[in-house]
Each structure stands twice: as C-alpha cells, then as structure tokens.
N, C-alpha and C positions, 0 to 999 in steps of 0.2 A: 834102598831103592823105593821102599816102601812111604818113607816121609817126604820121600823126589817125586815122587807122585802124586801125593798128596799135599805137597805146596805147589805144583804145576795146577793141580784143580784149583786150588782157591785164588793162584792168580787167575786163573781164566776167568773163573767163577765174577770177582771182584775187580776187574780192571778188562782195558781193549787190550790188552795183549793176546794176542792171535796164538793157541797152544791145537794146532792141526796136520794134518797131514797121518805118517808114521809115527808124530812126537804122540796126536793125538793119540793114535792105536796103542802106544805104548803105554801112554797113563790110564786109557781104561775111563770108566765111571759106573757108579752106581750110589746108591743112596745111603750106604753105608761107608763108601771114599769120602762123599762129599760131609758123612757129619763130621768122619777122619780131619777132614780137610781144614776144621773148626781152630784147630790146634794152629794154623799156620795165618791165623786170620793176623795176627801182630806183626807178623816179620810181610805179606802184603803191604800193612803201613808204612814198615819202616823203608817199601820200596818207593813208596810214594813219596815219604816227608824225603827222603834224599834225591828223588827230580825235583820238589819244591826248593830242595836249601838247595841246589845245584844251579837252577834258572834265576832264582833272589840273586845268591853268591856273586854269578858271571855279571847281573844286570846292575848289581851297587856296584862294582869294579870299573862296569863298563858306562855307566851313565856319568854326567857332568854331577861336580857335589855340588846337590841344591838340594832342599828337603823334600822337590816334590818327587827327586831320584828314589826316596824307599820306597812313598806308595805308588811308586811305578813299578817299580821292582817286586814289592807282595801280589801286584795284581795280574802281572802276566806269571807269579807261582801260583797261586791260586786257578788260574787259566790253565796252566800245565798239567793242576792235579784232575780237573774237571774233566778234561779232552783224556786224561789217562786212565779216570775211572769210569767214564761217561757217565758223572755225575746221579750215579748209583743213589750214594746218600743222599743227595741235596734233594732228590725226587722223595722219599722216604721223608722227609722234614718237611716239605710240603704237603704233601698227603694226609699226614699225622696232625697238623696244623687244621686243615682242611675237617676231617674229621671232630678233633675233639671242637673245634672253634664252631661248627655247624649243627651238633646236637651233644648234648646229655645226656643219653639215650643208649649204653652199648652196640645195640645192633645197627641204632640207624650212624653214628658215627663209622661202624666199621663199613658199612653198605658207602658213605660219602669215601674212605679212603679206597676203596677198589675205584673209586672213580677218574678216569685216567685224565683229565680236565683238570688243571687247577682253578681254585676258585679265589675269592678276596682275599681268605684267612692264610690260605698256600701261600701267594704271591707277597702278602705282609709278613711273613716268617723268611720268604727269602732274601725280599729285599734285608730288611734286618741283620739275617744272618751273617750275611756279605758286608754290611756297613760292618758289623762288629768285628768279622776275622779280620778284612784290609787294615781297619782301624789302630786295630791293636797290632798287625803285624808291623805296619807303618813303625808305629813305637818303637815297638820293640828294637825293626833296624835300624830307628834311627841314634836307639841309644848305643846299639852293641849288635853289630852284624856275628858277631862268631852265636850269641845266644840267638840269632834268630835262626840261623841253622840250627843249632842242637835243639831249641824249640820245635820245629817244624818237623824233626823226625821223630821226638819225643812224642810231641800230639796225636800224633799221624798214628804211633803205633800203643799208646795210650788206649786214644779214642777206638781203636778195633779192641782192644780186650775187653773193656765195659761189656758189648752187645754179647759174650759169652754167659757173664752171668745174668744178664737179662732173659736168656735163653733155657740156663739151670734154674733159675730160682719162680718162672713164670711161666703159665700153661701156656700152650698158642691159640689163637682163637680165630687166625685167618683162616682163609678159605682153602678146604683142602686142593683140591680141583685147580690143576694150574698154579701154583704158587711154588715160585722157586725156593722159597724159604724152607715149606714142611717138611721137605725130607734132611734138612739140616735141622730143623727145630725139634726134630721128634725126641731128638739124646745126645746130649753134650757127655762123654764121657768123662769120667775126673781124670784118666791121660790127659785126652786130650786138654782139660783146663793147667795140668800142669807143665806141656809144652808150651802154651802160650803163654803159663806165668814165666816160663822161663825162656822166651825172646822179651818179654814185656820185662823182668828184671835185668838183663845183658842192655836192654838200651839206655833203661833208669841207672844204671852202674853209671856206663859211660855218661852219659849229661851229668851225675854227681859229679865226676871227675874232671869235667872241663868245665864247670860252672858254679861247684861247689853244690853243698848240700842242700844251703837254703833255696834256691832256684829249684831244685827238685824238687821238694818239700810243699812248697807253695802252690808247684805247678800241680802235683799230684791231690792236695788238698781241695784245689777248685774242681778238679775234674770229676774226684769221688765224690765232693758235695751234687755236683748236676747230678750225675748218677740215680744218686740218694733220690733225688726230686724226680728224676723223671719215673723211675724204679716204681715208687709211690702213685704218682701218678697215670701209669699205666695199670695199677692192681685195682685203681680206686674206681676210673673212668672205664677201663674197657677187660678189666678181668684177665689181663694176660698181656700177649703182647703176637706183631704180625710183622711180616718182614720190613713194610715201612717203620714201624716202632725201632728197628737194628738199626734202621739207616739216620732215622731222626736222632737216635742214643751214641749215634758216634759223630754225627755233628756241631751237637750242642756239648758235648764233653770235648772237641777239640778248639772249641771255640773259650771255654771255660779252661781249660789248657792254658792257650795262648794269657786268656786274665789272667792267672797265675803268675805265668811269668812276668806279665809287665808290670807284676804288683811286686814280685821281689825284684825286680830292677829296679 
C-alpha cells in the first residue's frame, strides 16, 4: 500500500492526472512521500511512452500510407505526452537554456531560470528540441512502427531515471522557498534508486526482447552519453542542479534516446 501511494504521488506530482478527492486523503503527502515518490519516477514514463506508442500505433493504422502519415502520427504523440504532462519538462529545458545561454555567472544564470518568461535562448532550445524528437520519430516509424512503440516507452522511462542520479550525485542550488523540487532533491534514498533501477531494467528487458540487444544497446549508449554531458555541465556552470535542470536532463536524454535508436536501425 505503501509503493500505491507513492506512485499515485508521483503521478500526480508529474502528470494532469487528477489524484483528489478520498483517493487524495488516502495517499496523504508529505516531504518525505514525495522523495519516496522518487523511486516510481520510471514506471510515470513508462505511463507516458505507452499513451505516446498508443496514439502513434492507432494514427499509422489509421492514416493513408504516404510518408507524411508517420510525421503526423509522432506529432499528435508528442501532443498527447505534452497535454498529459503539461509539459513539465519542456518548461525545465527552456528555463535551463535561458539561464546558462544568458550568463556565466552561477548566480545570475540561476536568478534568469526562476524567470517565468522565456526568452531567445528558451525558445531556440524548444524549437530545436521538437524538430529533433518529430524528426527522428518520423524515422524511426517510418522504418519499423513496432520499434517506434517499444522506443517511445523505453525513452519515456529511460529519460526519467537519469534526473535520479542527477539528484544523488549533485547539490541543489535552487531556491529553497517555493520550489517544488527541494523537498524531493533534499535525499534520494538508495531504495529508492533501486526501485527505479528495477522498472527502468523490466522495461530495458522487454525492448531487448522484441528488438533484439543492439537496439538496446545503442539506445541506452546515447542516452548515458547526454547524461555524461549534461551531469558535467551542470557541476561546471551552476554547481549543482534545480528542478528545471530534472526537467531539461530528461528531455534531452529522451531525445538522445530516440538517436539511438534510429542509429541501430
């Protein structure tokens, strides 16, 4: 009952699902559920990458076969994950953009990412962003619609584990005051990173298993390289990391992800 609770928080926590009422009163909260909560951040993805392979799936089935059917179909999944996370992350990668893009400076870059306004650097990291995931989804379905499902839920729950060891391995340096991240950033317990190694290995099983190793392989290798880079470059530039840093570190590892795979295809 105890991990039912603690993944009801983190969906709340990371998606619009509505967890209120007596469901609310029954899961409780506090600041010590919610670093609980940390543990169940992979299997969140892996509810997302399957509305995304679910809306892709129906839309190649259902459109006319022409090529410009896959990047119609990645972009109303892409559109599905947005509306289901209310675009959590993609705000956290603009902010982060904004920041290091706008000073040098730790303090005054972290002072630009509280700044609720995007600015040039924001808006050229999103655009971007988006050309690259459609781009490569596209590909991807258009070589092999069954990997761009098991893709899409792989990434999805991928890209949520990284931001745990971003978490253990790096101080916080956001704002304490107001910030929904501190009371999950304060202590990643190693339970809880071994619950999430173990949704984050049940999903990597499966996609070995219907795509074979190399497709794993490859995918998991781009991912870990962003990681590597970004990891680095939050310790170099801002001395730690802030909840925008979570949201930017699972973006650009799911986008890194998807390269992966369309390099072993």
């Amino acid at each position: 009952m105890s991990a039912l609770r603690h993944f009801l928080l983190a969906l709340q926590f990371f998606t619009r699902v509505p967890v209120t009422g007596r469901l609310a009163g029954w899961v409780g909260y506090s600041a010590a559920m919610l670093r609980a909560s940390a543990a169940h951040f992979p299997a969140v993805g892996a509810l997302v990458g399957l509305l995304a392979a679910a809306v892709a799936w129906a839309l190649l089935k259902g459109l006319p076969a022409v090529p410009a059917a896959a990047f119609a179909a990645v972009v109303f999944s892409t559109i599905a994950t947005v509306l289901f996370t209310g675009a959590l992350h993609e705000d956290g990668l603009a902010d982060v953009a904004d920041g290091l893009g706008g000073s040098h400076e730790p303090q005054r870059a972290l002072q630009i990412m509280k700044d609720s306004r995007i600015g040039a650097f924001g808006a050229m990291a999103l655009v971007l962003a988006f050309c690259a995931k459609l781009g490569l989804l596209a590909a991807i379905a258009a070589a092999d619609p069954r990997a761009l499902a098991v893709g899409l839920v792989l990434a999805h729950v991928v890209s949520r584990a990284w931001p745990l060891l971003l978490m253990r391995w790096l101080p916080y340096v956001g704002e304490a005051d107001g910030s929904k991240a501190k009371p999950m950033a304060e202590s990643v317990a190693p339970g809880a990173l071994l619950i999430a190694a173990a949704w984050t290995a049940g999903v990597a099983a499966l996609a070995s298993w219907l795509q074979g190793p190399v497709f794993l392989a490859v995918a998991l290798l781009a991912s870990a390289l962003a990681f590597a880079f970004l990891l680095r470059l939050f310790a170099r530039r801002l001395q730690g990391f802030t909840g925008d840093c979570l949201g930017a570190t699972q973006q650009v590892c799911e986008i890194a992800c998807y390269l992966g795979i369309a390099l072993a295809l």
